[in-house]
C-alpha positions in Angstrom: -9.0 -41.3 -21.6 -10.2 -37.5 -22.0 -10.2 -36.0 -24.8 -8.2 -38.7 -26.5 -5.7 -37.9 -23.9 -4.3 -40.3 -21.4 -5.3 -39.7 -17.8 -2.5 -41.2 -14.9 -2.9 -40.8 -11.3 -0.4 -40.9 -9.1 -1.2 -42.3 -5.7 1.3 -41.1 -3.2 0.8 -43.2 0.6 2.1 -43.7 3.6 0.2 -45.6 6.1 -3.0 -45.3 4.8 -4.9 -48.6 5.2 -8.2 -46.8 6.6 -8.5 -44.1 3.1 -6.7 -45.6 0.2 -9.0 -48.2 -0.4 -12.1 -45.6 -1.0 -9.7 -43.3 -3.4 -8.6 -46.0 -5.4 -12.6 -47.3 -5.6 -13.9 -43.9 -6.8 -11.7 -43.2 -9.1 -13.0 -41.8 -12.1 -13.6 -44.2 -15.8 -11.7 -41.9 -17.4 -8.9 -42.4 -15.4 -6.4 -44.7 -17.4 -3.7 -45.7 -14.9 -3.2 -46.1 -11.3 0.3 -45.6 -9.8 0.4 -46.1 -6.5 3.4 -45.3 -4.3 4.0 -46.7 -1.4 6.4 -44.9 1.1 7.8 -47.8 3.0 3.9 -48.4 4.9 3.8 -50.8 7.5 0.3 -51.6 7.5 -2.3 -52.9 4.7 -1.9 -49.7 2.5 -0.9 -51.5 -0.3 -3.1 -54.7 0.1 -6.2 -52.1 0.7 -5.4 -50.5 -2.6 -5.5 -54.3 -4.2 -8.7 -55.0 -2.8 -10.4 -51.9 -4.5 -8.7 -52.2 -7.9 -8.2 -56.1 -8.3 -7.7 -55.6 -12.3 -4.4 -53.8 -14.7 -5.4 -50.5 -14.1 -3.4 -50.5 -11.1 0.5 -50.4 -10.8 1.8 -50.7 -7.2 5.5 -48.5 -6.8 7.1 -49.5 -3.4 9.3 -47.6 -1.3 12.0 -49.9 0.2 12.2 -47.2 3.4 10.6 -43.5 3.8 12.3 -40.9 1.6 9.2 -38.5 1.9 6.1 -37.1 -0.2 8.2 -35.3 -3.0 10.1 -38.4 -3.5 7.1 -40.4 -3.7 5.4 -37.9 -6.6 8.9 -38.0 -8.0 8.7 -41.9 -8.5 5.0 -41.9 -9.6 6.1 -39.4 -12.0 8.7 -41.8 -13.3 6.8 -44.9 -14.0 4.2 -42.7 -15.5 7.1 -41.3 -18.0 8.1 -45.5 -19.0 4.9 -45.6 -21.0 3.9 -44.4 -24.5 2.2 -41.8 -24.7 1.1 -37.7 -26.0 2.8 -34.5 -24.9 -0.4 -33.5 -23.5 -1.6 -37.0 -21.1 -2.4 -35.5 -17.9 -0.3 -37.1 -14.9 -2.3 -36.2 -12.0 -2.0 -36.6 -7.9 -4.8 -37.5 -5.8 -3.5 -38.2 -1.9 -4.0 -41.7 -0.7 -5.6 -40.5 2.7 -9.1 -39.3 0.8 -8.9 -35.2 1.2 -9.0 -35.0 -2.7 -13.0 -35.2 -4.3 -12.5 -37.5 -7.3 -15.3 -35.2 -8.8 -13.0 -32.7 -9.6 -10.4 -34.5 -11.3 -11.5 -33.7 -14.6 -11.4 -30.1 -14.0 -7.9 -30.7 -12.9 -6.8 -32.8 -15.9 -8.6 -30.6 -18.8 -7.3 -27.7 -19.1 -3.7 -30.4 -19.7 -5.1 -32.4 -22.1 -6.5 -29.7 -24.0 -3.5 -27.9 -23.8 -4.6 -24.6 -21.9 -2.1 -25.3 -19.2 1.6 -27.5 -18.4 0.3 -28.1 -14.8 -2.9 -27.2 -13.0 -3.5 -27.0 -9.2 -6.0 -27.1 -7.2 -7.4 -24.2 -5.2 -8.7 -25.0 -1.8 -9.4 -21.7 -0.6 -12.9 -20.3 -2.7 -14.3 -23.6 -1.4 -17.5 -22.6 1.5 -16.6 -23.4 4.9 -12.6 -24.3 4.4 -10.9 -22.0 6.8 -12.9 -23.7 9.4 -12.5 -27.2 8.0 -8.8 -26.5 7.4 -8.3 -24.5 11.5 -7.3 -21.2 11.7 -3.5 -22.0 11.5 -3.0 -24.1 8.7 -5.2 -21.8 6.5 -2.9 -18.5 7.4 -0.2 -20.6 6.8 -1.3 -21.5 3.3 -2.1 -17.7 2.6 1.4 -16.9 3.7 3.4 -19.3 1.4 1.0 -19.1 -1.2 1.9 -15.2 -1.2 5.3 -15.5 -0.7 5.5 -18.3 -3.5 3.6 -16.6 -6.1 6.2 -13.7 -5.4 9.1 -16.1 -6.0 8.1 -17.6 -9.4 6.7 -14.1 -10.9 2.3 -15.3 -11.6 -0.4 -15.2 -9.2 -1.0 -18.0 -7.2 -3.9 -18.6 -4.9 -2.9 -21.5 -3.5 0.6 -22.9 -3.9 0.4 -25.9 -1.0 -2.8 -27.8 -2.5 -1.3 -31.3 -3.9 -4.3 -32.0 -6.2 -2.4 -31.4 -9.4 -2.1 -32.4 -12.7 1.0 -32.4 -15.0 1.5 -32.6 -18.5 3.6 -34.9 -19.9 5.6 -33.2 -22.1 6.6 -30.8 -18.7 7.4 -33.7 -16.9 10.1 -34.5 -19.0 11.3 -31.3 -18.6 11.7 -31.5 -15.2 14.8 -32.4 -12.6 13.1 -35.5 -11.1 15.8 -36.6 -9.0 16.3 -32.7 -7.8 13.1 -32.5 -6.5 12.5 -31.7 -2.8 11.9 -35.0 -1.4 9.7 -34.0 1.4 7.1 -31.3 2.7 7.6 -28.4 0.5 8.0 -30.4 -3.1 4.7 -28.1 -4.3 7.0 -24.5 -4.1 10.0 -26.6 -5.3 7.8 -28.0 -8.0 6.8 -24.4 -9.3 10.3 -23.0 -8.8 11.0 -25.4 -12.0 8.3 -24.8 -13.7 8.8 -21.2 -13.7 12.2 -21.4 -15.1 11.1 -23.2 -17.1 8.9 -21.1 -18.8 5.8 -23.1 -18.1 2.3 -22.3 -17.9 0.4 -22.8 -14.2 -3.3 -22.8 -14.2 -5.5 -23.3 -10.6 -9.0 -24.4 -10.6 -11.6 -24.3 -7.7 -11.7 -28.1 -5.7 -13.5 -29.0 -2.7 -11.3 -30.0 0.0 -12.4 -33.3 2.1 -11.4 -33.4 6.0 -12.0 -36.2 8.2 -10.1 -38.5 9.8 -7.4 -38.5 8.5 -4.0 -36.5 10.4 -2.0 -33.9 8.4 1.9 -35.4 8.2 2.7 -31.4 8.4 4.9 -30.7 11.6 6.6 -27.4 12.7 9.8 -28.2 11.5 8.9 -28.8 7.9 8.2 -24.8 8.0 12.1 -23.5 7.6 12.6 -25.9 4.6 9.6 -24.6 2.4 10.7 -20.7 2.9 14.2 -22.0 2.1 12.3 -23.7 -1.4 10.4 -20.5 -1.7 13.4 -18.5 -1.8 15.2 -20.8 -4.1 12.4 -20.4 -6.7 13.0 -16.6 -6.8 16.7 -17.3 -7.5 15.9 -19.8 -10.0 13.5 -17.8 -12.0 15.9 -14.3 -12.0 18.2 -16.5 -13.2 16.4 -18.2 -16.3 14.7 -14.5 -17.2 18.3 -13.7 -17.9 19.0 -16.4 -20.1 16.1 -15.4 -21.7 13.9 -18.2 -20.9 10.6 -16.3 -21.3 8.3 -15.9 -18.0 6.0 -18.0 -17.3 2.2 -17.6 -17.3 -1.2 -18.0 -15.6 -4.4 -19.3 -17.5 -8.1 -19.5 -15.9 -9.3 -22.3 -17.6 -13.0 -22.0 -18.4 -15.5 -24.4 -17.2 
């Protein structure tokens, strides 16, 4: 727990036998739950993720064929909701393929539980050294949606593509699980709801983590995402004039 708040991470994977095994390992004590979902893998993700977390903590979701990363956060969301718990438990993602420093999870999950925030990302970009880590490409690209996204839902956003998120629970609820995007492009979709929805988005500086593994991003994920970020702008003019107030941004301190 943190700050006598419950603390779930969501696991989403797809092929990941060489990384999931050292997330789930060095994932925090304070970390209460372990949902891992398991997009159809063919290979020892799941019995990788066993092997580091042999005890309750963990709860394994499985995918009976691919439907994509937003479905997979979509599900973990889910079988986070089934349990008890307080508006303000923090259900967070952390990637199965290791890019994610399980040292910043708390400042992810705080400003939730101590309800500063209904969902927090991460930001990628103040980090030293990440437009080379991240190649000149897929960093203009996530200065471009990032722009164009914070446009859409009406708050600054640095960084609208990062994934290392946490959600409180009492938004989650809120939300249109089963309308989420269920592929690349969930995070704009994601924040399209939240805005009309009223709902406060925080970001927080995190340390991105590049290695081996291969970003599942492709060219013709591209058209769908600006589609998504358009949508959000419709979505949000529409809920300012039902009168749903507009969202907000808070810097969490610390």
């Amino acid at each position: 727990m943190l700050s006598g708040a419950r603390v779930v991470v969501v696991v989403p994977a797809f092929q990941e036998e060489r990384h999931v095994g050292d997330v789930i390992r060095t994932m925090p004590p304070f970390v209460d739950r372990i949902v891992l979902v398991d997009d159809a893998s063919t290979d020892r993700t799941v019995a990788r993720a066993r092997e580091a977390e042999p005890g309750a903590r963990l709860d394994v979701v499985r995918h009976g064929r691919r439907r994509g990363v937003g479905a997979v956060i979509a599900s973990g969301y889910r079988r986070a909701l089934e349990e008890p718990g307080n508006p303000n438990d923090a259900l967070c993602v952390m990637a199965g393929d290791g890019q994610m420093c399980p040292d910043d999870l708390e400042a992810i999950a705080r400003p939730v539980v101590e309800r500063r925030a209904d969902y927090v990302k991460g930001e990628r970009f103040s980090s030293p050294g990440v437009r080379a880590a991240m190649g000149l490409p897929r960093w203009i690209g996530g200065h471009v949606f990032s722009t164009l996204t914070a446009l859409a839902v009406g708050q600054r956003l640095t960084d609208s593509q990062c994934g290392y998120t946490a959600l409180a629970r009492s938004a989650a609820a809120r939300l249109d699980l089963d309308g989420l995007w269920p592929s690349f492009g969930y995070p704009n979709d994601l924040l399209g709801q939240l805005a009309a929805r009223g709902l406060v988005v925080a970001e927080v500086p995190v340390r991105p983590v590049y290695g081996t593994e291969e970003s599942k991003l492709r060219l013709r994920h591209l058209p769908p995402i600006a589609f998504l970020i358009g949508r959000a702008g419709v979505r949000r003019i529409r809920s300012e004039f039902r009168g749903v107030e507009p969202p907000g941004r808070r810097h969490p301190k610390g």
